[in-house]
C-alpha positions in Angstrom: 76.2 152.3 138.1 75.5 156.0 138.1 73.9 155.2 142.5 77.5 153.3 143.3 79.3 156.1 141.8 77.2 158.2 143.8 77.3 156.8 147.2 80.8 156.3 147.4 81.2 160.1 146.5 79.3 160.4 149.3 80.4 158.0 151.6 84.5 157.3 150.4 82.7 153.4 150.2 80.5 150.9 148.5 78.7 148.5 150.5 77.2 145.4 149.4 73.7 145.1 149.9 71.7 143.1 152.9 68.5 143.1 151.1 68.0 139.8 149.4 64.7 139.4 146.9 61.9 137.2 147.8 62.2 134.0 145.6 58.9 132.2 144.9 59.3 128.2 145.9 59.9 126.3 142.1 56.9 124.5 141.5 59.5 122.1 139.8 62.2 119.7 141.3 65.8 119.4 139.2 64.8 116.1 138.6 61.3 117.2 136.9 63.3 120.2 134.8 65.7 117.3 133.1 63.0 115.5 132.7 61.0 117.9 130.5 64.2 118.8 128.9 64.8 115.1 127.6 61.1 115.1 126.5 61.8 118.6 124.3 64.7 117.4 123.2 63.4 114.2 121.9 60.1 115.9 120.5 61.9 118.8 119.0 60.2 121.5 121.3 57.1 120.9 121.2 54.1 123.5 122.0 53.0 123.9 125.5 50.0 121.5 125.1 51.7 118.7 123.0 54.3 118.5 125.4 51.7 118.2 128.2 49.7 115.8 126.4 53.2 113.5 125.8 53.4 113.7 129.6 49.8 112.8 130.4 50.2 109.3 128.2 53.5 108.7 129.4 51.9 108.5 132.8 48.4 107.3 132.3 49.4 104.2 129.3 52.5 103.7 130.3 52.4 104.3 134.2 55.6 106.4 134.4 55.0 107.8 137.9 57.6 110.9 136.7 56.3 111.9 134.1 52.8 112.1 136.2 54.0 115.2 138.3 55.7 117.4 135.3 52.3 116.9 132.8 50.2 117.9 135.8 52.0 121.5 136.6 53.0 122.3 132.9 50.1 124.3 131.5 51.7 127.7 130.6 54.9 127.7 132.4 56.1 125.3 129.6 57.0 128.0 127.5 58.6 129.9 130.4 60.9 127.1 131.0 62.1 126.4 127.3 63.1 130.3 127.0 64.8 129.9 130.5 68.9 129.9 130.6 70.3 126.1 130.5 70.9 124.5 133.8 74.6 124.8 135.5 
């Protein structure tokens, strides 16, 4: 606040900024996030490695293709995910 009050003392303006910030790609789809969060739901928020494990029989027994693609990307970023703001 204190560098916009400052610049347009300087300037008698305020100009949005051009920079954007670089964005890493999602190693998840929208489809795959709903996914995971029907799983947590269900489960009650599992750990990390329960969750995955869920995933991994869901695919291997049972042959759901979906569930195939979450299990094998979880690892650690499970936990980032459930801590992460609900989706819009």
């Amino acid at each position: 606040m204190t560098r916009l009050i400052g610049r347009y003392l300087k300037h008698s303006e305020v100009k949005e900024s051009s920079h954007r910030r670089h964005r890493f790609e999602s190693r998840f789809t929208r489809a795959d996030l709903e996914l995971l969060a029907r799983v947590d739901e269900a489960h009650e928020t599992l750990s990390g490695p329960a969750t995955k494990k869920i995933l991994e029989r869901e695919y291997e027994i049972y042959q759901h293709v979906a569930y195939g693609a979450v299990g094998d990307d979880l690892g650690s970023t499970h936990l980032q995910l459930t801590e992460a703001p609900a989706l819009p």
